[in-house]
C-alpha positions as a Markdown table, in Angstrom:
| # | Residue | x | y | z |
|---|---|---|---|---|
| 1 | Unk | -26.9 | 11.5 | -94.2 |
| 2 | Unk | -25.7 | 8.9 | -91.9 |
| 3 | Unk | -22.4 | 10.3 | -90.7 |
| 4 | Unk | -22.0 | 13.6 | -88.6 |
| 5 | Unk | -21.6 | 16.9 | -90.5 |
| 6 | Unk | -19.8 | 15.0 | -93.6 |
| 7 | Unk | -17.3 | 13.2 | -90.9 |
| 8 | Unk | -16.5 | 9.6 | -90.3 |
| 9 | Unk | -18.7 | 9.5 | -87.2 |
| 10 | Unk | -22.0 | 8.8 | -86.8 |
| 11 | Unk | -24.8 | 10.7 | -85.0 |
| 12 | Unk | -25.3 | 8.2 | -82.8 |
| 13 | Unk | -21.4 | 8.1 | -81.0 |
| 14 | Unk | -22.0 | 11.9 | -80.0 |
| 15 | Unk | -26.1 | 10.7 | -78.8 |
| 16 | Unk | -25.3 | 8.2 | -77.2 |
| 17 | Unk | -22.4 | 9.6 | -75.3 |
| 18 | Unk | -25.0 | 12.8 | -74.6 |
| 19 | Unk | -27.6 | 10.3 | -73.0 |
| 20 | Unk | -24.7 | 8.7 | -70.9 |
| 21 | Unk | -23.4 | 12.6 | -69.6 |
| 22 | Unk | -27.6 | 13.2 | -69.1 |
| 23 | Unk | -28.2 | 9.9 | -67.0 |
| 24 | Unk | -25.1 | 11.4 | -64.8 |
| 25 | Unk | -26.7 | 14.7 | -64.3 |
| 26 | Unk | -30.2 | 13.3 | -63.4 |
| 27 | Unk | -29.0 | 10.8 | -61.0 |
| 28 | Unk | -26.9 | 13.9 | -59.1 |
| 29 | Unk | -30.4 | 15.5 | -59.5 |
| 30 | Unk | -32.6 | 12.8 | -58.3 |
| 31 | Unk | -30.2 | 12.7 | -55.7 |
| 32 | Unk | -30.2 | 16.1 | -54.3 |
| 33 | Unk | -33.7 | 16.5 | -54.3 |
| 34 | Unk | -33.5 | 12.9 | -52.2 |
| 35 | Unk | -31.5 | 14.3 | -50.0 |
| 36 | Unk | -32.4 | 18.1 | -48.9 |
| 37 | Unk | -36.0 | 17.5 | -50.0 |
| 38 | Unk | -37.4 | 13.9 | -49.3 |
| 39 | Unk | -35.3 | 12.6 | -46.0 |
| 40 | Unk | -36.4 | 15.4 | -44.0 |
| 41 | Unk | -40.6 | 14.8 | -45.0 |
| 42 | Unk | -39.9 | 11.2 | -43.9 |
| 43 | Unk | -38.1 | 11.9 | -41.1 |
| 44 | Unk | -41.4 | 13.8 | -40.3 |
| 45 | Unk | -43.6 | 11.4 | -41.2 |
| 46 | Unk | -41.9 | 8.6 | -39.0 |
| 47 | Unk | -41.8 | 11.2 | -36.1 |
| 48 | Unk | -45.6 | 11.0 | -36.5 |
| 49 | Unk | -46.0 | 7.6 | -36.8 |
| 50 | Unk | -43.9 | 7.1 | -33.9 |
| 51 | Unk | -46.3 | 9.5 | -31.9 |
| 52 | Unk | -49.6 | 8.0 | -33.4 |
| 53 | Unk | -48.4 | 4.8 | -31.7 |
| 54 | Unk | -47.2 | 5.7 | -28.2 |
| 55 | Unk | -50.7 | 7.4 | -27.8 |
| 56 | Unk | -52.1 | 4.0 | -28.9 |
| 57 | Unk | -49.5 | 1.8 | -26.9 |
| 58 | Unk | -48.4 | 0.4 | -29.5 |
| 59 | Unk | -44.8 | 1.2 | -29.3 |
């Protein structure tokens, strides 16, 4: 059975156009969690980092 449901087209146009659409859902993922969830624990860890060296004089 190499062609979808008794058509002309293969399984693979319709799994390979479903693992383009899914790479474009997980990078809008991967993005929003970058975004709302990650900047904001760096931008703490950098404040802390910045704090850690002006107690040490180093910046």
């Amino acid at each position: 059975m190499s062609s979808f449901s008794g058509g002309v087209t293969t399984w693979g146009i319709p799994l390979g156009l479903s693992i383009i659409v899914l790479s474009f859902v997980l990078c809008g993922v991967y993005s929003y969690v970058a975004n709302k969830i990650l900047d904001p624990l760096t931008q703490d860890a950098m404040k802390e980092v910045e704090a850690i060296a002006n107690e040490k004089g180093q910046y």
